[in-house]
N, C-alpha and C positions, 0 to 999 in steps of 0.2 A: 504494500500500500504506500511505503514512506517512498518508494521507487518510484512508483506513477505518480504521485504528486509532484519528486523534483522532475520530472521528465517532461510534466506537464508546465513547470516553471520554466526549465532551459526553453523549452520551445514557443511559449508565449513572448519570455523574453527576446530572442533570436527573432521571430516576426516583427515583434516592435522596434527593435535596432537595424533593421533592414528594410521596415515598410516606409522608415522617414523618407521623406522626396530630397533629392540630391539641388543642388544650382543643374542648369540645366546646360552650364555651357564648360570646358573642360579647356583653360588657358593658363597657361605654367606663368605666374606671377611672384613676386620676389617680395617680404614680408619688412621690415624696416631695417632687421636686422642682417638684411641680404639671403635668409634663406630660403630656397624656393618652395613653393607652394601651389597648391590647383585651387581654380577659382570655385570646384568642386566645393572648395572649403568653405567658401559663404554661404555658413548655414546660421537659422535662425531659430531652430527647432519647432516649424509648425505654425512660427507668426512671420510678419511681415517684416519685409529686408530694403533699406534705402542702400543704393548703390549709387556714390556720387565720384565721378571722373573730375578730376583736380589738375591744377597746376600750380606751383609755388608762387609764382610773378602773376599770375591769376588776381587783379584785386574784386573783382565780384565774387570768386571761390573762395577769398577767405572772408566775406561779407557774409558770405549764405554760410560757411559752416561754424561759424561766429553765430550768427541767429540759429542754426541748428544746436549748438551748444545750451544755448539759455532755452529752449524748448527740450530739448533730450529728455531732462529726468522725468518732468509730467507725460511724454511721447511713452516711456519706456514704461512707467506705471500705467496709463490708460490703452496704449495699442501692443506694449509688449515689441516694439519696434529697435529695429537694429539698425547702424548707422554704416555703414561700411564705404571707406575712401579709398580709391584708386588714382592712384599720379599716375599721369600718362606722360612721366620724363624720364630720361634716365637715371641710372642709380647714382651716377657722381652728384645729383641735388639731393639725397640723402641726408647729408651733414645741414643742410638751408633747412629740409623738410625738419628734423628733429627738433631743429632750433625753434623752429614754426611752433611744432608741438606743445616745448616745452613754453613759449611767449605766450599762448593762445590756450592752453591747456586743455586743449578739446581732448576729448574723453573715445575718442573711434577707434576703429582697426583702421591702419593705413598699408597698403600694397603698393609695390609699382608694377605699372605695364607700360613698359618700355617700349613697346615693339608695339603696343598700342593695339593688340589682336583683340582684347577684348571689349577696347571702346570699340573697335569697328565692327566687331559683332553686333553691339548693345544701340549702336547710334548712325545715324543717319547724318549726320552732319559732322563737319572736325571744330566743333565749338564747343568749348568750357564755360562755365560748370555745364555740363549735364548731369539730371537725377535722373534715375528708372527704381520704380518703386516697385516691389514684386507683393505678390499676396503670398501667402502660407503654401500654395502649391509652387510656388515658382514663375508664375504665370503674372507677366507685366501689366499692370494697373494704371501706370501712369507714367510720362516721360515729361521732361521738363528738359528745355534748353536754355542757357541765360538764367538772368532771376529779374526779379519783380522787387525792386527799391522801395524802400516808404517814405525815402528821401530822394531829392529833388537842388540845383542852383538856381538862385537868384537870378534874375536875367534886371543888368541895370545898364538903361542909355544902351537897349540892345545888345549887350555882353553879358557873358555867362561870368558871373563872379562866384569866388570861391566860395562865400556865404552858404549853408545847407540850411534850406527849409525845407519841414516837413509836410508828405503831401497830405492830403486829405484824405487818406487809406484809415479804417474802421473797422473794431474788430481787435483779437486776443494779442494780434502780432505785430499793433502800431507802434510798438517801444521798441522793435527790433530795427536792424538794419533793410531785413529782408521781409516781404511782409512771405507769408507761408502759410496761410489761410488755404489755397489750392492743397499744398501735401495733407495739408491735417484734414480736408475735407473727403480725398481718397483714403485714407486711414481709417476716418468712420465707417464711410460705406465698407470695408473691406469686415470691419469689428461689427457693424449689423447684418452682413449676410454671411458672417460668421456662426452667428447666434438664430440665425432663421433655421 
């Protein structure tokens, strides 16, 4: 009896470690520490996965993962959501990205893809930031190219001066840089037709 019970544990377990759904795309990616890795590895276990394509000298990529930052902890309490950053440079801006890192203290997994195989699977265009938000199957929800400011210059005597005002965006994410109303709106819907 005590046999058929563990037998019936190994194999329940063994189902559930193998029935997770995989990433669904399979590109050798280098982790910060330079060691390689498969994009296999962006998992999320069952919830939703932000994929965001980077560049160091990017200054709206690190706008948006700035405002991803200051939404993260509430994202990760309410949608169970994971963050994951892809440089699309080489690995010699490693020492730049770290510094980044540690300036900005964003809290992500960061990879590079160098060779950029996997942005060009994932995207349509060679323009940074792009997001691809996936659901719990793997299965893309939403793509974002660029972002969406909540700020704005000054235009004086027809010149754009340095001055930043803010625009008239309304809503959870007007204290940010980025407004991100669109991602958190896909995150719902993913979290009510999860629960249907």
């Amino acid at each position: 009896m005590k046999k058929l019970i563990l037998i019936t544990i190994f194999i329940l377990i063994f189902k559930i470690g193998f029935s997770q759904k995989q990433f669904p795309y399979n590109v050798k990616l280098k982790d910060i520490l330079k060691s390689k890795v498969s994009s296999k590895q962006l998992i999320n276990y069952g919830n939703p996965l932000i994929v965001e394509f980077f560049g160091t000298s990017c200054k709206p990529c690190i706008n948006l993962l700035n405002s991803f930052k200051e939404i993260y902890p509430e994202w990760q309490k309410e949608y169970r959501v994971k963050i994951v950053v892809i440089v699309i440079e080489k690995n010699y801006k490693r020492k730049k990205l770290m510094r980044m890192i540690k300036k900005h203290n964003w809290p992500f997994e960061f990879y590079f893809d160098s060779n950029k195989r996997l942005f060009n699977r994932l995207t349509e265009a060679n323009v940074i930031p792009q997001t691809i938000i996936f659901d719990r199957n793997y299965n893309i929800t939403g793509k974002f190219k660029g972002v969406k400011s909540n700020y704005g210059y000054k235009i004086i005597n027809g010149k754009i001066s340095n001055e930043k005002i803010k625009l008239n965006n309304t809503g959870n994410f007007n204290h940010l840089e980025c407004d991100l109303s669109a991602y958190e709106n896909i995150l719902k819907r993913m979290i009510t037709s999860k629960t249907k």
